[in-house]
N, C-alpha and C positions, 0 to 999 in steps of 0.2 A: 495107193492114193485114192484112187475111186472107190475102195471101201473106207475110206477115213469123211472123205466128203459125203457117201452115201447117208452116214451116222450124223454128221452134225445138217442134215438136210431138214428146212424147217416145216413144219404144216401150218399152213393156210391160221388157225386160232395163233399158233406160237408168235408167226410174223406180227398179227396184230397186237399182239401185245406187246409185244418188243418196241412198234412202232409208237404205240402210244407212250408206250414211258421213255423212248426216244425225246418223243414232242416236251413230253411234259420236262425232262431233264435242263433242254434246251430253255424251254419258255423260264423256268426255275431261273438257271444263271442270268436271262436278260434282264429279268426283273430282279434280282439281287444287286443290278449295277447302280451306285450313283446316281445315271441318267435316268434311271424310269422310278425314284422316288422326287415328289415335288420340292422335298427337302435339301434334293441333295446328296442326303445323306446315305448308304450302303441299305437296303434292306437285310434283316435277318434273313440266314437263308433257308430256315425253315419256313418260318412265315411264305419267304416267293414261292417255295415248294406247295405247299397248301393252296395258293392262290393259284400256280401255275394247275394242278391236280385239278382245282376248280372250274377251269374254264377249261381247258382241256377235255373234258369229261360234262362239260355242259353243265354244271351245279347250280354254282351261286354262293354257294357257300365261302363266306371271308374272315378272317380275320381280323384285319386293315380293311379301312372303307376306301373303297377305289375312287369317289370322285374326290377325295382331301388326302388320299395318303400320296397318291400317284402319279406323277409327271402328263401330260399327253402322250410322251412318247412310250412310257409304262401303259399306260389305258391300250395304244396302239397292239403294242405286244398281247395284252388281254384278250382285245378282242377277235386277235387274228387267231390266238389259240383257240377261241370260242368259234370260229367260222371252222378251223382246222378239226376241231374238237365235235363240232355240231356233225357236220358232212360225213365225218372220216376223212382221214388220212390219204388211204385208197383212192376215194374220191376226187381230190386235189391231184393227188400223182395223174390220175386219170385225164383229170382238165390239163392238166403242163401236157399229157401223152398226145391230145386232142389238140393242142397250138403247135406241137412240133410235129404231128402228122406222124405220131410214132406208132407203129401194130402194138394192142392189146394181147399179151402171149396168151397162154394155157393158165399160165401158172399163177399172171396178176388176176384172172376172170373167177378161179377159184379162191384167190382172196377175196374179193369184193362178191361173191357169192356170200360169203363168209360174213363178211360189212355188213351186208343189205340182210343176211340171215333167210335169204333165199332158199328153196328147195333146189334149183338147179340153175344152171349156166346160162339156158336159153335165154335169151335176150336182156342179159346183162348189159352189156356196151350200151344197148338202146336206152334201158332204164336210167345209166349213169348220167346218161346225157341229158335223158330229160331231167334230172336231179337239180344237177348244174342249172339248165334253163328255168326251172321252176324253183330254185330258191333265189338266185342274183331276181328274179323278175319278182316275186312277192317281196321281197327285202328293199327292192328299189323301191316300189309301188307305197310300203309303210314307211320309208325315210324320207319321202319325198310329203308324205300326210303328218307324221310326226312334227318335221323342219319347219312346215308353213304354222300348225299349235305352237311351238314353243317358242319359235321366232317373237311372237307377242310377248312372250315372258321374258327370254334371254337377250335377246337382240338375234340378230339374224346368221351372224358367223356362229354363234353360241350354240344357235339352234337347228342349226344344220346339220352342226358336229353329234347335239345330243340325238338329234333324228337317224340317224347314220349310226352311231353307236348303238343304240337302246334297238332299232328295228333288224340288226344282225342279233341283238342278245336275246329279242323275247323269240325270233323265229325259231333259233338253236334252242331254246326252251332253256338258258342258262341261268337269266335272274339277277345280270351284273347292270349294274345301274351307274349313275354319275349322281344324282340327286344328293349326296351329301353335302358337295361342295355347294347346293343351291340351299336349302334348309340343315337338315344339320345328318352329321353322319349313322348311315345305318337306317333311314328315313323311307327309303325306296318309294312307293308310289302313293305313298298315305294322305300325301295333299289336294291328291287328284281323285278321291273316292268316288267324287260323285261327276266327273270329270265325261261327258260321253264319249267324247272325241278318241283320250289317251285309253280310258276302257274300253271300249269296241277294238279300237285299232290293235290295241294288247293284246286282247283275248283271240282276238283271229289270228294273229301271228302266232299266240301258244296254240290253239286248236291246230293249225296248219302244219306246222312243227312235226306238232305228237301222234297225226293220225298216220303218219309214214308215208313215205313219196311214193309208194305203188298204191298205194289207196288215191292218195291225189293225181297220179296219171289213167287210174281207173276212171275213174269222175271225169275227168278232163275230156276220155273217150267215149263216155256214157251217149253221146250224143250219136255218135259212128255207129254204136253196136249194139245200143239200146240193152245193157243189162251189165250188171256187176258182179265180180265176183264174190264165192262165200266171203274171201276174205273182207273183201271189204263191205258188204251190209254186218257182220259182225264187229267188226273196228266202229264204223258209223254209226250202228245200233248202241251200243257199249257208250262209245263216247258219249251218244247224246242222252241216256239213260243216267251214268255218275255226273253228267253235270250239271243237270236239270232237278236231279235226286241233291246232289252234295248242296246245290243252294239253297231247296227246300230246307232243308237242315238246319245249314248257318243260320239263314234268314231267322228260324224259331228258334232255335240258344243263342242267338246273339242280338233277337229283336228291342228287350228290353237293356243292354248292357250299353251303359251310358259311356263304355268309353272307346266303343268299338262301332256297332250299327244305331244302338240307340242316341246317338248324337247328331244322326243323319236324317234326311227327309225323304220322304218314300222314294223317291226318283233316285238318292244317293246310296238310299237301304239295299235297292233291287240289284244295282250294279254290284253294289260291294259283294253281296251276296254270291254272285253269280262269278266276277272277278274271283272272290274267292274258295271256290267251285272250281273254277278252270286252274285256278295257278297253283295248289299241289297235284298235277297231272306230269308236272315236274319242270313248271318252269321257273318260281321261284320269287318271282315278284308278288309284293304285297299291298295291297289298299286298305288294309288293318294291322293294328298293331297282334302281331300271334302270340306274344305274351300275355296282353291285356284280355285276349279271349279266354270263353269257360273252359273248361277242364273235358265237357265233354266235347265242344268245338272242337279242340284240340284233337284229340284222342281222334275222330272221326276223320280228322284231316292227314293225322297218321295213317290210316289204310285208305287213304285215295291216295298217297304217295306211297305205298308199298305194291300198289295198280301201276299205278304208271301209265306210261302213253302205251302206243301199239307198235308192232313190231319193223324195224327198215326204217324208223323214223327219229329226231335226235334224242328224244326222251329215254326214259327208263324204266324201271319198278320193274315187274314181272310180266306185265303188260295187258292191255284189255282183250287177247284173244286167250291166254291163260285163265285172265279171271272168270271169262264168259263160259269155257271149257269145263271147269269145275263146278260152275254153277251147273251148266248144263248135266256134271254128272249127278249132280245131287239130285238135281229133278229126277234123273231115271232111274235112280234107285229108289225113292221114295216111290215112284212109279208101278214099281217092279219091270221098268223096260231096259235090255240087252244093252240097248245101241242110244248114244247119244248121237240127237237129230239135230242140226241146226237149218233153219230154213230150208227144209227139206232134203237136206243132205246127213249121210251119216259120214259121224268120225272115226278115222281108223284108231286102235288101240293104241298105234307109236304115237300116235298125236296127245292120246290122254296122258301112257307114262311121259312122256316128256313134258307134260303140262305139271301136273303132280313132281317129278323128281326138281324141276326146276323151281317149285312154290318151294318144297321142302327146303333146300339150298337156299334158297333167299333169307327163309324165315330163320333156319339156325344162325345164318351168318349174322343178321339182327339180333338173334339175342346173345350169341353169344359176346360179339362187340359189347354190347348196352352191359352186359354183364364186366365185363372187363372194364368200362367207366365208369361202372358206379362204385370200383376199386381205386380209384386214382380221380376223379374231380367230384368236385363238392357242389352237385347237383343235383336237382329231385330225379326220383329214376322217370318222372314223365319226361322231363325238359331231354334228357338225355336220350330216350326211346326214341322220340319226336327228331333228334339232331341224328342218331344215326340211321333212321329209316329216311331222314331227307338227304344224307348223302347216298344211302343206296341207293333210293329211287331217283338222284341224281336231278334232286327238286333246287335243294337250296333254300330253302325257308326254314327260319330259328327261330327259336324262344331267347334269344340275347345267350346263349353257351357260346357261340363259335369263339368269338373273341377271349373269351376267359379258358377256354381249353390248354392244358398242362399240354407240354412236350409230346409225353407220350398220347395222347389226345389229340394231339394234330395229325399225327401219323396214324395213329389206329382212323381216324374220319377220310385223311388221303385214299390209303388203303381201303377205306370201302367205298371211297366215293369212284376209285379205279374199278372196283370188283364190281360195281351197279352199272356203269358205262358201258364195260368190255361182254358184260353177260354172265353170270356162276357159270352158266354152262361150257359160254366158251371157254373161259378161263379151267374148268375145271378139264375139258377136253387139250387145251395148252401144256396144262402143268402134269397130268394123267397119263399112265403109259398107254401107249398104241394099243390100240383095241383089236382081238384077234378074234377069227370065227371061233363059234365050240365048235367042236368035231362031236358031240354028244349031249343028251336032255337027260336030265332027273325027271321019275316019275312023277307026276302030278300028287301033291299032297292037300290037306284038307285042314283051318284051323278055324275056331271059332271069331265073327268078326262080332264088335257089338255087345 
C-alpha cells in the first residue's frame, strides 16, 4: 500500500493544476445553471466553461457579455472565480488556514512556493499574509472610489455593486466588466475614454495587480530598509519603461484615427494612450475600440501581451523579468561581455536558460494554436494571432473573435488561456516525468552560431 500511495503522490505543479481545473469545473456547472443566466434559461455548457476558464485564469475573455447575458447571482459566481483565480487557490486555502488557526504543513508551503513562483520557502507564510492584506485593502480602497463615480451614473445601489465588481476585476488584471447592460454589450470602458477618475483608478489597480505582491511588500518596506531588491527595480524598471514606451506608440498610429484617438481631445488622447499601454500587461479592459485600431497598433499590443505582468503577481505573458533578461542578454553579446549585469549585479546562467526555454515554450505554443485556427475559423490570421496571444498572456482583449469562435475554438483558447495562468513551465514540469540527476557529462562540443 505505501508503495501504491508513494506513486500516485502529487508534486507541488501537479496539485496546482489539478486545483485550478478543479475551480474551473466547478465555477463551469454553476454558471451552466438556470439561476446564473438573466434569462433564465440553462447556459451552454461550453460557453460557462470558456467563461468559467476565463476568470479563473484572470482573462477576460468572453463569449456572452456578462453584464446582459448573466443573472447577479451568475456575475457573483464570476467574480468569485476571478478573486479565487487572481490570488490562487493556495492562497484562499491559506486565508480559511489563518481564520481556523490551522498550522501551514511542509507540504502546503511548497505549494504556495510554487503559487508565488518563489525561489524558496523562507518566509512564505509572511508573504501570504501580507497578499491577503494588501489586496482585500487596495480592492476596498478602488471600490469605495469607483461606488462614489458611478453612483452619479447608476444610482447608488447600482453603483456600489459596479464599484465592488469591476475593483476585484481590474486588480486581478481579469478585464470582466458589467458595462454592457449600461451601453450596449461588449462595450467595456470606451465611454469613459477620457474619463480621469475611472482611468487612473483603472490603471493603478492593473499596475498593482501585475507588478507581484513581493514587489509591493518590497516598496511598502522601502521605508524600514532603505533599498530594494534586484527583483524589484527590474519589475519597476521594465514596468515603467513598456508603458511609457507602449503609449508613445499608440499615441503616434493612432493620433490621427478618427475612430479611436483621433476623435478625442488632448486630455482624452493622453489617457486613452496610456490606458491603452497599461491594459495589454494583461488586464483586459478597454477605452478603444481594438478592432477599429491600425494594423500596426494592433500588432504592437500583441507583444506587450506576450510580456505580460511580473512574476508572483495575478497577470501573465512571460513576464517583465524574462523580457528584461533577454534583452539584457542581447546587449552583452553585442557587447562581447560574458556576464549579464543588471544594476550591478550578475545573473546566474540557470536564470538565463530558464528565461530563454520559458520564451521558447510560449512562443511555440502561440503559434502553433494560431496555426491550428486559422484551420477551423474564418478569421484574418492577425485577428486570430492577437485572440490567442491575449488568452496566453491571460489579457483578455479581442478584435470582436471571441464571440464567433467554433466549438473547437473555444476549447483550443480555454486551453491556452489555462496554459498562460498556470505557467508553460509549471505545466510542463506537471505533465513531464520526474527529473533525475545525470550521473555523467558529454564532452563540450562546438557549432557555428549566426
Amino acid at each position: 500500500m505505501k508503495s501504491i500511495a508513494k506513486k500516485i503522490e502529487l508534486t507541488p505543479p501537479q496539485i496546482l493544476v489539478i486545483g485550478f481545473a478543479a475551480i474551473i469545473l466547478l465555477g463551469a456547472t454553476l454558471l451552466s445553471l438556470p439561476i446564473s443566466s438573466a434569462s433564465g434559461q440553462p447556459t451552454l455548457f461550453l460557453d460557462a466553461l470558456f467563461t468559467a476558464t476565463s476568470a479563473t485564469c484572470v482573462t477576460g475573455l468572453v463569449v456572452v457579455d456578462t453584464g446582459t447575458h448573466y443573472s447577479m447571482f451568475g456575475q457573483i459566481v464570476i467574480i468569485s472565480l476571478i478573486q479565487v483565480g487572481g490570488l490562487g487557490f493556495m492562497t484562499m486555502a491559506t486565508l480559511f488556514a489563518f481564520v481556523l488557526r490551522k498550522r501551514i504543513s511542509l507540504k502546503e508551503r511548497l505549494i504556495l512556493q510554487e503559487a508565488m513562483n518563489q525561489g524558496s520557502m523562507e518566509g512564505i507564510v509572511r508573504l501570504i499574509r501580507r497578499v491577503i492584506v494588501y489586496s482585500l485593502t487596495i480592492e476596498f480602497a478602488a471600490a469605495v472610489i469607483f461606488s462614489i463615480r458611478w453612483s452619479f451614473d447608476l444610482g447608488i445601489a447600482r453603483g456600489i455593486y459596479f464599484g465592488i465588481f469591476h475593483a476585484i476585476s481590474f486588480f486581478n488584471n481579469a478585464g470582466f466588466d458589467l458595462f454592457g447592460s449600461v451601453v450596449a454589450p461588449f462595450t467595456s470602458l470606451t465611454t469613459y475614454a477620457d474619463d480621469w477618475i475611472v482611468n487612473i483608478v483603472s490603471m493603478s489597480l492593473i499596475i498593482l495587480g501585475g507588478i507581484g505582491f513581493v514587489v509591493i511588500s518590497d516598496v511598502v518596506d522601502y521605508k524600514k530598509h532603505k533599498r530594494l531588491s534586484l527583483h524589484s527595480k527590474v519589475v519597476l524598471s521594465a514596468t515603467g519603461v513598456l508603458i511609457v514606451v507602449g503609449a508613445i506608440v499608440i499615441f503616434v498610429f493612432e493620433f490621427t484615427n478618427q475612430r479611436t484617438l483621433g476623435s478625442l481631445n488632448w486630455s482624452g488622447k493622453i489617457l486613452a494612450s496610456f490606458f491603452q499601454s497599461v491594459s495589454p500587461r494583461t488586464a483586459g479592459a478597454n477605452s478603444l475600440d481594438i478592432g477599429a485600431m491600425r494594423q500596426a497598433s494592433q500588432f504592437f499590443i500583441i507583444i506587450l501581451m506576450f510580456i505580460g505582468a511580473s512574476p508572483g503577481s495575478t497577470g501573465g505573458g512571460i513576464k517583465t523579468t524574462t523580457f528584461t533578461t533577454l534583452i539584457g542578454a542581447m546587449i552583452a553579446m553585442i557587447r562581447g561581455k560574458e556576464d549579464i549585469v543588471l544594476f550591478h549585479y550578475r545573473l546566474g546562467k540557470d536564470r538565463i536558460l530558464k528565461a530563454i526555454t520559458l520564451t521558447m515554450i510560449a512562443l511555440f505554443l502561440v503559434i502553433f494554436v494560431t496555426m491550428l485556427l486559422t484551420t477551423t475559423e474564418s478569421q484574418s490570421f492577425l485577428k486570430l494571432l492577437f485572440e490567442v496571444t491575449s488568452a496566453f498572456g491571460t489579457v483578455g482583449l479581442t478584435m470582436g473573435v471571441t464571440p464567433e469562435l467554433s466549438y473547437f475554438g473555444k476549447i483550443m483558447i480555454s486551453l491556452t488561456m489555462f496554459a498562460g495562468r498556470l505557467g508553460p513551465l509549471t505545466l510542463a514540469y506537471a505533465l513531464g516525468p520526474k527529473a533525475e540527476k545525470e550521473l555523467y557529462r558529454y564532452p563540450e562540443g562546438k557549432i557555428t552560431i549566426g
